[in-house]
Structures are given as structure tokens and as C-alpha cells.
py3Dmol code that shows the C-alpha trace and the ligand (Angstrom):
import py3Dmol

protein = """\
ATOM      1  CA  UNK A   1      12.203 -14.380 -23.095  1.00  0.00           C
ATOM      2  CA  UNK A   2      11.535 -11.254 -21.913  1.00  0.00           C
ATOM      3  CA  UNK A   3       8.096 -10.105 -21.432  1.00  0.00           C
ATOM      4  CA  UNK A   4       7.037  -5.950 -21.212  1.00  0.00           C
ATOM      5  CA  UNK A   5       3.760  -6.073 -19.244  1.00  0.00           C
ATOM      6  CA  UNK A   6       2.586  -2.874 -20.646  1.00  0.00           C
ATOM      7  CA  UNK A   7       3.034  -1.215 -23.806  1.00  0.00           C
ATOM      8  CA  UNK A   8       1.174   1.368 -26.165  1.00  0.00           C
ATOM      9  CA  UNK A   9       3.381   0.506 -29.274  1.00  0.00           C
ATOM     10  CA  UNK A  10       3.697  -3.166 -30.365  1.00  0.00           C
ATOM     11  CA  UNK A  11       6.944  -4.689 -31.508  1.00  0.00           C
ATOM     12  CA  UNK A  12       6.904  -7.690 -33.755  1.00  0.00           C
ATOM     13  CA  UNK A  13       8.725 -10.369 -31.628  1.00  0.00           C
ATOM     14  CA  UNK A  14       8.761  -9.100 -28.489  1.00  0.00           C
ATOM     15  CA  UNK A  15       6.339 -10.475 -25.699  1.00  0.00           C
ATOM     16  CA  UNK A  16       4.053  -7.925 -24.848  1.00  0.00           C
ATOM     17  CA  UNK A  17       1.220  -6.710 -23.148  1.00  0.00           C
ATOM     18  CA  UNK A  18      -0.783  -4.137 -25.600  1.00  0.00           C
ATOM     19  CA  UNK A  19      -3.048  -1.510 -24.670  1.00  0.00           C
ATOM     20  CA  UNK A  20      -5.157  -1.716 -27.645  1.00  0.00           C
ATOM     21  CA  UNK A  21      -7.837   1.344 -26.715  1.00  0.00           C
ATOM     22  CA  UNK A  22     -10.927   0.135 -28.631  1.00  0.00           C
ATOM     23  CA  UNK A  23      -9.324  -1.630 -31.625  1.00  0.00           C
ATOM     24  CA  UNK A  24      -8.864  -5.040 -31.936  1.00  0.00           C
ATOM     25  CA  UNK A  25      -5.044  -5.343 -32.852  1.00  0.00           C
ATOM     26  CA  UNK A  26      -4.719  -7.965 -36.206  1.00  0.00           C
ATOM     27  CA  UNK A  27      -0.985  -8.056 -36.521  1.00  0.00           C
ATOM     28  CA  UNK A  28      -0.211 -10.077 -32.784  1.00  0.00           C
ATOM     29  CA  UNK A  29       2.432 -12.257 -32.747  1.00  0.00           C
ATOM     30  CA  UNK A  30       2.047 -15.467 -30.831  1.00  0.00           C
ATOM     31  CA  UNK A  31       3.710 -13.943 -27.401  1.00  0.00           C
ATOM     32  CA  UNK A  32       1.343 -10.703 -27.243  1.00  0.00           C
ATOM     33  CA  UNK A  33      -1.709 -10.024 -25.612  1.00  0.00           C
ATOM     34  CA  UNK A  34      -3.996  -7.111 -25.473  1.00  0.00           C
ATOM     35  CA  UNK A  35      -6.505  -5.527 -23.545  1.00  0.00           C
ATOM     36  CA  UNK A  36      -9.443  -3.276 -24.538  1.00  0.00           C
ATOM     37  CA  UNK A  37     -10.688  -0.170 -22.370  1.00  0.00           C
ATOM     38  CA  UNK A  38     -11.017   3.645 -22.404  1.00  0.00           C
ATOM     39  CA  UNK A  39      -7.736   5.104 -20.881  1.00  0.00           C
ATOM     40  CA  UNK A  40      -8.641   8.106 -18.780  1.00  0.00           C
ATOM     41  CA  UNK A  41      -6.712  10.555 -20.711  1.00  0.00           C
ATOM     42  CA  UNK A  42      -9.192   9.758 -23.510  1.00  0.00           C
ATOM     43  CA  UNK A  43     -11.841  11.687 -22.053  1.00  0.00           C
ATOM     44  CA  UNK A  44     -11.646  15.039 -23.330  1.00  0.00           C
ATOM     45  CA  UNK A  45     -14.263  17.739 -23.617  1.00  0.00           C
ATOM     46  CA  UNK A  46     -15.130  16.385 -27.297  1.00  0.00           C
ATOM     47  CA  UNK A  47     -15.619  12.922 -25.593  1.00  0.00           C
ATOM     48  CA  UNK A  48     -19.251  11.538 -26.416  1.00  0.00           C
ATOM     49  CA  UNK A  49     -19.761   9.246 -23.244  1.00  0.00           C
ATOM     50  CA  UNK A  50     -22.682   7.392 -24.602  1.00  0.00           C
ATOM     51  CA  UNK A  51     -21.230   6.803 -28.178  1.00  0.00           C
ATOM     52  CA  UNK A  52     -18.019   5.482 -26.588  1.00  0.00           C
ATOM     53  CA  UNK A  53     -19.378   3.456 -23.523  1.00  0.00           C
ATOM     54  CA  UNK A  54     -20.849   2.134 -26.963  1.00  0.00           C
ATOM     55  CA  UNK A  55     -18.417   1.136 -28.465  1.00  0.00           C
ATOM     56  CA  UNK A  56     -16.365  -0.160 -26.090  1.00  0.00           C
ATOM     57  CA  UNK A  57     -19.119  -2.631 -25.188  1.00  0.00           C
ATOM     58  CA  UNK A  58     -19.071  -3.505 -28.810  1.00  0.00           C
ATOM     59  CA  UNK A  59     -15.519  -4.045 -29.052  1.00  0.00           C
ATOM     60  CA  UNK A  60     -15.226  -5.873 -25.866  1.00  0.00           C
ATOM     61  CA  UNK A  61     -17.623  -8.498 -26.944  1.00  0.00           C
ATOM     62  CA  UNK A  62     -15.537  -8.839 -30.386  1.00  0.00           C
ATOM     63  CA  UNK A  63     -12.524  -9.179 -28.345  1.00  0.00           C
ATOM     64  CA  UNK A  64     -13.754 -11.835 -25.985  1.00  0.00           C
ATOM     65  CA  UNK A  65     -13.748 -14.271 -29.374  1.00  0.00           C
ATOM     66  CA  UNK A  66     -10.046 -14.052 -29.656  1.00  0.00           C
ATOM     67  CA  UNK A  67      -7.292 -16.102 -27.719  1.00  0.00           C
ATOM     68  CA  UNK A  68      -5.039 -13.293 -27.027  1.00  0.00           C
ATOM     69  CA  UNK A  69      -7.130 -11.411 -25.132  1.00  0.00           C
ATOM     70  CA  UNK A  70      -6.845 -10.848 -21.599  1.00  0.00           C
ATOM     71  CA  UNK A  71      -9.179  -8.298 -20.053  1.00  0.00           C
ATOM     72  CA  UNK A  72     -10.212  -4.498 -19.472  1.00  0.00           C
ATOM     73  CA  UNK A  73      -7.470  -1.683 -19.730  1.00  0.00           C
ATOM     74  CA  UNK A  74      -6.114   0.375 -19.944  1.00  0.00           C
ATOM     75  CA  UNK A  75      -9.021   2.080 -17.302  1.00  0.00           C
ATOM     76  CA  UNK A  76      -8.683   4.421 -14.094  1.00  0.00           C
ATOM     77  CA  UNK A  77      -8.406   7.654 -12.858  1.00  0.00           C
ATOM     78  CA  UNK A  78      -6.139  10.514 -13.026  1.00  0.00           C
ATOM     79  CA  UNK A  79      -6.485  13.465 -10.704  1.00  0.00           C
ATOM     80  CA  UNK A  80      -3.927  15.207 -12.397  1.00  0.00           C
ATOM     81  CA  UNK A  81      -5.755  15.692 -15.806  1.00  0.00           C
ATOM     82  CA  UNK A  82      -9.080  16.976 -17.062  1.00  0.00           C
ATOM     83  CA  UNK A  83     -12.249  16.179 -16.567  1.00  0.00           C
ATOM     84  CA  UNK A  84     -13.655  15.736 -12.799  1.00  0.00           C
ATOM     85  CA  UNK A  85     -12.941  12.774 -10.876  1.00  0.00           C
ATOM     86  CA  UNK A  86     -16.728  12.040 -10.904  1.00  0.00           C
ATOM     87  CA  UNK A  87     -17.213  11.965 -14.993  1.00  0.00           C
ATOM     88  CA  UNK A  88     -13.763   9.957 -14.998  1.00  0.00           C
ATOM     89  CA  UNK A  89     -14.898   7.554 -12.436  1.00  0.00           C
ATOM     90  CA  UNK A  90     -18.463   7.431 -14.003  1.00  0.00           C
ATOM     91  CA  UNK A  91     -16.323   5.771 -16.953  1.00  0.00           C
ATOM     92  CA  UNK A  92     -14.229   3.890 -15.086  1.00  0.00           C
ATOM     93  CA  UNK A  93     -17.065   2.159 -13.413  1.00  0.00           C
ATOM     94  CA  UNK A  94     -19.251   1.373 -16.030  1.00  0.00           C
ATOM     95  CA  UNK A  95     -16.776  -0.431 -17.965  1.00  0.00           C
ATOM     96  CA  UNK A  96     -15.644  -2.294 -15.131  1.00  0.00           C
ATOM     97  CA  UNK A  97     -19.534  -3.609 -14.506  1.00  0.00           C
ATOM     98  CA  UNK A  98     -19.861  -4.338 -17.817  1.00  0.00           C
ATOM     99  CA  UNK A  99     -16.663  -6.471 -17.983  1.00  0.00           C
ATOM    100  CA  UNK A 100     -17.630  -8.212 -14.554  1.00  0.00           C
ATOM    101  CA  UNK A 101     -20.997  -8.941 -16.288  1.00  0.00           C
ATOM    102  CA  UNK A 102     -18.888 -10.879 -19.131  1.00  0.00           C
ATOM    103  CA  UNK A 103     -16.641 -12.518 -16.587  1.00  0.00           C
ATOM    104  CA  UNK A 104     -13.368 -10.166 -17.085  1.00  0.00           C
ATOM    105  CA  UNK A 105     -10.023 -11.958 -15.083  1.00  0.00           C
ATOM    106  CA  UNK A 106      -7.480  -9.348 -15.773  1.00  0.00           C
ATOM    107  CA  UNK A 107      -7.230  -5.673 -15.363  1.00  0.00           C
ATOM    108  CA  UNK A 108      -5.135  -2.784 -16.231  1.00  0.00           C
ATOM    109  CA  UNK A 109      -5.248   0.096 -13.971  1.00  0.00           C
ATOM    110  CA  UNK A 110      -4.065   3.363 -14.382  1.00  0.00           C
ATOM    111  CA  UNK A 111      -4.386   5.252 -11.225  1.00  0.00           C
ATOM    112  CA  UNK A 112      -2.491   9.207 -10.430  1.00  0.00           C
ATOM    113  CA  UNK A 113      -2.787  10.210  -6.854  1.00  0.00           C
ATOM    114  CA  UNK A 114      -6.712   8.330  -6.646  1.00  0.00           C
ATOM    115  CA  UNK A 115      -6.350   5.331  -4.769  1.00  0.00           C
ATOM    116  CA  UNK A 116      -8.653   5.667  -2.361  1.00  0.00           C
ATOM    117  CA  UNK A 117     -11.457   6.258  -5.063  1.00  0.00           C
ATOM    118  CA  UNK A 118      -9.566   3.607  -7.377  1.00  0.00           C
ATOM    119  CA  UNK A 119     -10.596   1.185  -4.295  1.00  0.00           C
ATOM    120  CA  UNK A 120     -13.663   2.031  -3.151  1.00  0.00           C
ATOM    121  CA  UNK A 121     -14.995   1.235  -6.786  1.00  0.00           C
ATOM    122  CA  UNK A 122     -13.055  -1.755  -7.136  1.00  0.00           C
ATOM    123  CA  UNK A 123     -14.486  -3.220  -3.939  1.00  0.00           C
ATOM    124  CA  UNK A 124     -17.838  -1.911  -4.519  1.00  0.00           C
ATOM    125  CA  UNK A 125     -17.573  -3.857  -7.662  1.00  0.00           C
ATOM    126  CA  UNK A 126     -16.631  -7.268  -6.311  1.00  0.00           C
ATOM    127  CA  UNK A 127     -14.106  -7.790  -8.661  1.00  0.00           C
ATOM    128  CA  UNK A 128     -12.067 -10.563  -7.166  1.00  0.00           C
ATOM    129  CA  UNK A 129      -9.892 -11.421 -10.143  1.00  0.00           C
ATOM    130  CA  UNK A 130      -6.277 -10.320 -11.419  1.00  0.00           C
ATOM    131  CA  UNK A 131      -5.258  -6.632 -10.841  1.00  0.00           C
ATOM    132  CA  UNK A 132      -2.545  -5.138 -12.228  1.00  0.00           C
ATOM    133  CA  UNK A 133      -1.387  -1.940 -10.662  1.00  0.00           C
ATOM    134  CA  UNK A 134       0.723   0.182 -13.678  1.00  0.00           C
ATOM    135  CA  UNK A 135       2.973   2.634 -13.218  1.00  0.00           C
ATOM    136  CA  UNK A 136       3.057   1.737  -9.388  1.00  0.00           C
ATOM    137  CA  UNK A 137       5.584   3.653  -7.146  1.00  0.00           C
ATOM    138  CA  UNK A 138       3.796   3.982  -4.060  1.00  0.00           C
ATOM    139  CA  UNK A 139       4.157   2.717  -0.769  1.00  0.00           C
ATOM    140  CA  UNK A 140       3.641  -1.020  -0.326  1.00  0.00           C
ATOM    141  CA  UNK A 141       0.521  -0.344   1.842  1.00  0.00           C
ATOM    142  CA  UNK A 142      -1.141   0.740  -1.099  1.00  0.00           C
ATOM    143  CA  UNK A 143      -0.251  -2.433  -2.714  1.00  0.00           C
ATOM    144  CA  UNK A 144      -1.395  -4.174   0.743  1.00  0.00           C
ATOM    145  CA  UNK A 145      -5.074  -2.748   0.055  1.00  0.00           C
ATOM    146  CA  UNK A 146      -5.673  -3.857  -3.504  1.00  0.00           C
ATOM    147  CA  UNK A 147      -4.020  -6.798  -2.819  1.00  0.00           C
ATOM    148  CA  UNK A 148      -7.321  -8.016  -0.003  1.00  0.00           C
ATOM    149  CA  UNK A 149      -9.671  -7.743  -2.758  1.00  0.00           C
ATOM    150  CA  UNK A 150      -8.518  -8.694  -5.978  1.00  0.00           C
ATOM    151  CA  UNK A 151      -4.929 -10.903  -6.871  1.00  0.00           C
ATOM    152  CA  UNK A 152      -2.712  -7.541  -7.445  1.00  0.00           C
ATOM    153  CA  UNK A 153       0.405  -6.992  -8.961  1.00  0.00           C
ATOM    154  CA  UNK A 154       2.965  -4.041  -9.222  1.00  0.00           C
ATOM    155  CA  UNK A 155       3.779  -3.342 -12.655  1.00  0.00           C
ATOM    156  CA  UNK A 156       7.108  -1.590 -12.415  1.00  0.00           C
ATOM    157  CA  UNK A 157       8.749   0.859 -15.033  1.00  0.00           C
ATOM    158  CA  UNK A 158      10.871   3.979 -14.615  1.00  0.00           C
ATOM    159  CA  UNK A 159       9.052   5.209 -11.670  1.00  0.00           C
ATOM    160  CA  UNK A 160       8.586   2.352  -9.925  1.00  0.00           C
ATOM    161  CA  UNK A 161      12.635   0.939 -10.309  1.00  0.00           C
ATOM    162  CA  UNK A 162      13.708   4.874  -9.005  1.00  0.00           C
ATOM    163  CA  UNK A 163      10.941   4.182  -5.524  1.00  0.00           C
ATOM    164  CA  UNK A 164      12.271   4.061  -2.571  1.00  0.00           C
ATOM    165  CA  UNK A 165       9.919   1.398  -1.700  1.00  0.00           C
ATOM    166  CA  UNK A 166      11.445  -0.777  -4.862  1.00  0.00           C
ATOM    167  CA  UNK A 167      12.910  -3.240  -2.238  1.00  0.00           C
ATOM    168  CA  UNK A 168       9.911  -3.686   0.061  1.00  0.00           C
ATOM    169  CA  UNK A 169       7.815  -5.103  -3.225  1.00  0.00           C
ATOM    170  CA  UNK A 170       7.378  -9.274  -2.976  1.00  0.00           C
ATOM    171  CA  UNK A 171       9.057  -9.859  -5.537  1.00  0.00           C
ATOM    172  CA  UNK A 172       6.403 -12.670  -6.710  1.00  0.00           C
ATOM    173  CA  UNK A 173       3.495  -9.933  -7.808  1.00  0.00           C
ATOM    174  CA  UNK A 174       6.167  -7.332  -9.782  1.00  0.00           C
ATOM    175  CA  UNK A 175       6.127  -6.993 -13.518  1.00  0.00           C
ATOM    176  CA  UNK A 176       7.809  -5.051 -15.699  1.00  0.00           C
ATOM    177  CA  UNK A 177       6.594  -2.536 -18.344  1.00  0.00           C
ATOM    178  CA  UNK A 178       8.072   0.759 -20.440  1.00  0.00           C
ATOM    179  CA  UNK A 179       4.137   2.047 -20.942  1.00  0.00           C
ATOM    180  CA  UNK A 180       4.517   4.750 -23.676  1.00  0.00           C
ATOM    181  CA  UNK A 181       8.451   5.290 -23.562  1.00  0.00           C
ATOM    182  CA  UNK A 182      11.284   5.189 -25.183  1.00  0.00           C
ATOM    183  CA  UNK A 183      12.786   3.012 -22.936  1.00  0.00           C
ATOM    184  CA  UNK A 184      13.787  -0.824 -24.243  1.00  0.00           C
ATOM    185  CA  UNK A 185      12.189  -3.535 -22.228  1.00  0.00           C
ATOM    186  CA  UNK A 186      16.075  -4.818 -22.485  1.00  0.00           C
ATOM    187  CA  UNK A 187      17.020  -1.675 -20.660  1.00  0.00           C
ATOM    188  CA  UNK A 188      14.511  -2.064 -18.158  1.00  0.00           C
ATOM    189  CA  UNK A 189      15.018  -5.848 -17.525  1.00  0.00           C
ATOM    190  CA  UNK A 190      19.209  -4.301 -16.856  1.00  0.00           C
ATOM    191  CA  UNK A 191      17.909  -1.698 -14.468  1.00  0.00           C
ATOM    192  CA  UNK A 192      15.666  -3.780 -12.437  1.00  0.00           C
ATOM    193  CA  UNK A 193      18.654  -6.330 -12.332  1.00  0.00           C
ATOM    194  CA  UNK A 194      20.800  -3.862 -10.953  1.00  0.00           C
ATOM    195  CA  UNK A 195      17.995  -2.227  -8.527  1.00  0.00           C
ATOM    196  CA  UNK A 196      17.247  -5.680  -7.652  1.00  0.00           C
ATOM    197  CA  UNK A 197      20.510  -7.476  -7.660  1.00  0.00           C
ATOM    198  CA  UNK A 198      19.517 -10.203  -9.320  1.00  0.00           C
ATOM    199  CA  UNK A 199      20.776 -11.670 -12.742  1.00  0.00           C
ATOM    200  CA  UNK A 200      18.670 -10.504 -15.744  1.00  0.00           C
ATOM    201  CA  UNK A 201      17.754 -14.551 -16.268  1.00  0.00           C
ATOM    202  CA  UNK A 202      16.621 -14.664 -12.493  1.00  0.00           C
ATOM    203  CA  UNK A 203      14.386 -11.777 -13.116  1.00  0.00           C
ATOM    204  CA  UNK A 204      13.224 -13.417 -16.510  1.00  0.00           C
ATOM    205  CA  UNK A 205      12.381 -16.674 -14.776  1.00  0.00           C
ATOM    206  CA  UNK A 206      10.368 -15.111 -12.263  1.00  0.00           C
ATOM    207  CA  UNK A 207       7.889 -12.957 -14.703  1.00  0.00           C
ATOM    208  CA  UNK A 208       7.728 -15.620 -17.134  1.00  0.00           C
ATOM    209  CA  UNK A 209       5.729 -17.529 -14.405  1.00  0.00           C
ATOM    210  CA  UNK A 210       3.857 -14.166 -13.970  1.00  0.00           C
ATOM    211  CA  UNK A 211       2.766 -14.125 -17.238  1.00  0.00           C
ATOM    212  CA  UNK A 212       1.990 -18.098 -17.382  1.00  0.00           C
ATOM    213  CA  UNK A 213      -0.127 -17.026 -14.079  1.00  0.00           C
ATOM    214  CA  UNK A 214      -2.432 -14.252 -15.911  1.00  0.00           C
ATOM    215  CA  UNK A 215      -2.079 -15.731 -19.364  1.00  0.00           C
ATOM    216  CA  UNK A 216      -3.312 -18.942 -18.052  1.00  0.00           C
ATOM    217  CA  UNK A 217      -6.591 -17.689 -16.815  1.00  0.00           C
TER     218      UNK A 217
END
"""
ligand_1 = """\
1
ZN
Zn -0.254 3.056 -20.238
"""
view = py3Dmol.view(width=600, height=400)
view.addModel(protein, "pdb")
view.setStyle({"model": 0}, {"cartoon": {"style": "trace"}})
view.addModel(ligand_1, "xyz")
view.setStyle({"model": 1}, {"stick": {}})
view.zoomTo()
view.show()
């Protein structure tokens, strides 16, 4: 079974990991999951802060009634898009408190060239539960740092299978995702198998313990 550890677009059937924004999603199949946060990108000059912190409280709650649900996300920072690091992290930070103060295990983070204020955050927090790094291509350091505060994974899609650090990554905290692609998770399972050299059911055994692991909170 294989298993895409981040998506924006569900597919009936396939085992998935949805980014549901602030909508609880009513068509899951048994094998998907979702997560409920305010994506970085989302804050745009028309962005009410108050009206959406809001909401997202609101929805969280709703979503904490349902067995599919596994946490906060998609949440971070990007230092490559609009607004300020401080308004983005202002938002970043008050959802994670909130979902602390409801007892969140799992979390999606989106993070572009911010680590270091990705971190300080997350330790300031005390968030000690699941982290899962998307999009991760960096150096395994990085990994290293999250990984002494929280239980972190690499979540690995395009970007992370083309890093030259692919083969320094324990194998036992990767994922794999496509994120908002066009890619297949099929395609990226082949890839990874190739990158990897391992058989695409060697890879499959390994993340379906993954997922048993932050399914089974
Ligand atoms: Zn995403």
C-alpha cells in the first residue's frame, strides 16, 4: 500500500495525508488522514488575522471529534514570500499554542530558508510530540536539531530525492509526499527506489510502519 505523506488534492483510494486548510474534509476514505492549519502562503494582505486565528480554533476543535485526524498543518514560515517573518511567525505560533493547549501529537511544517526561527519557536513551545519536516532537502544537521526536541521526520518529495544529502537521511524517519504536484505517489515511490536502491516493496514496508507510528498516536 503505498502511502503519500502529504498532499493538497485527495484521491479516492489512495492513502494519504491531506492538508485540509480550515475545512473539515467529508469524503475520506478509510486510509486518509488530514490535518487542519493556516499554510503560510495564506496570509496575504487581505488576510484578517483575528477572524482566521478564529476560525481555525473553531475548526480545530470540530476536527479533534473525528478519527482521521491527526494534528496541526500545514503551518510555518516562508522567507521567500510576503508578509514579514514576524506577522508569519505571529501565526505560526499562536496556532501551535493553541494546539499544544488541546494536546496536538502531529505536525506539519512548512519551513523555506527559516529554520533557525522554525526552532526557536518550536522549542520555546515545548512541543515534544511528532514533527514532520515537508519538503525537506537540507543538510542532515538540520534534521539533527529538530530531531532533540520533538520525534522528527523528513518528508521527502522531488527536492528532497534530487539532495545530495538523500543518502545521509536514517532511513527510519523518511516519508514520502508529492505536496501540490503533478507527480504520482507511484512515480515517487520508483524514484526513491532507484535513489535509494531499494525495491519499491522494501520502501513500502518501511513507511507503512511510519504511518502505523503517527497514525497510532
Ligand atoms: Zn504542502
Amino acid at each position: 500500500m503505498m502511502i503519500d505523506f502529504h498532499t493538497h488534492n485527495l484521491s479516492p483510494g489512495i492513502s494519504q495525508f491531506f492538508m485540509a486548510d480550515l475545512k473539515i474534509p467529508q469524503n475520506l476514505t478509510s486510509n486518509q488522514y488530514f490535518f487542519i492549519g493556516i499554510h503560510p502562503w495564506k496570509i496575504t494582505d487581505s488576510f484578517d488575522a483575528n477572524n482566521q486565528l478564529t476560525e481555525f480554533k473553531n475548526v480545530y476543535k470540530k476536527a479533534q471529534k473525528h478519527s482521521q485526524f491527526l494534528g496541526l498543518g500545514e503551518v510555518g514560515l516562508d522567507k521567500i514570500k510576503p508578509p514579514s517573518l514576524k506577522i508569519q511567525a505571529d501565526i505560526f505560533q499562536k496556532q501551535l499554542e493553541f494546539a499544544i493547549s488541546l494536546n496536538v501529537k502531529t505536525i506539519v511544517l512548512h519551513n523555506v530558508k527559516t529554520f533557525d526561527c522554525s526552532l526557536e519557536i518550536l522549542k520555546t513551545s515545548g512541543f515534544r510530540g511528532k514533527l514532520i519536516l515537508h519538503d525537506f532537502y537540507a543538510h542532515p544537521n538540520v534534521y539533527e536539531q529538530f530531531n532533540k526536541h520533538c520525534k522528527a521526520y523528513i518528508s521527502l518529495g522531488m527536492r528532497g530525492l534530487n539532495s545530495r544529502h538523500l543518502l545521509s537521511y536514517p532511513l527510519e524517519s523518511c516519508l514520502l509526499e508529492t505536496d501540490d504536484s503533478n507527480e504520482s505517489i507511484k512515480n515517487i515511490y520508483k524514484i526513491a527506489s532507484e535513489k535509494l536502491t531499494l525495491s519499491v516493496g522494501e520502501i513500502d514496508k518501511e513507511l507503512c510502519k511510519r504511518l502505523k507510528e503517527i497514525v497510532q498516536n
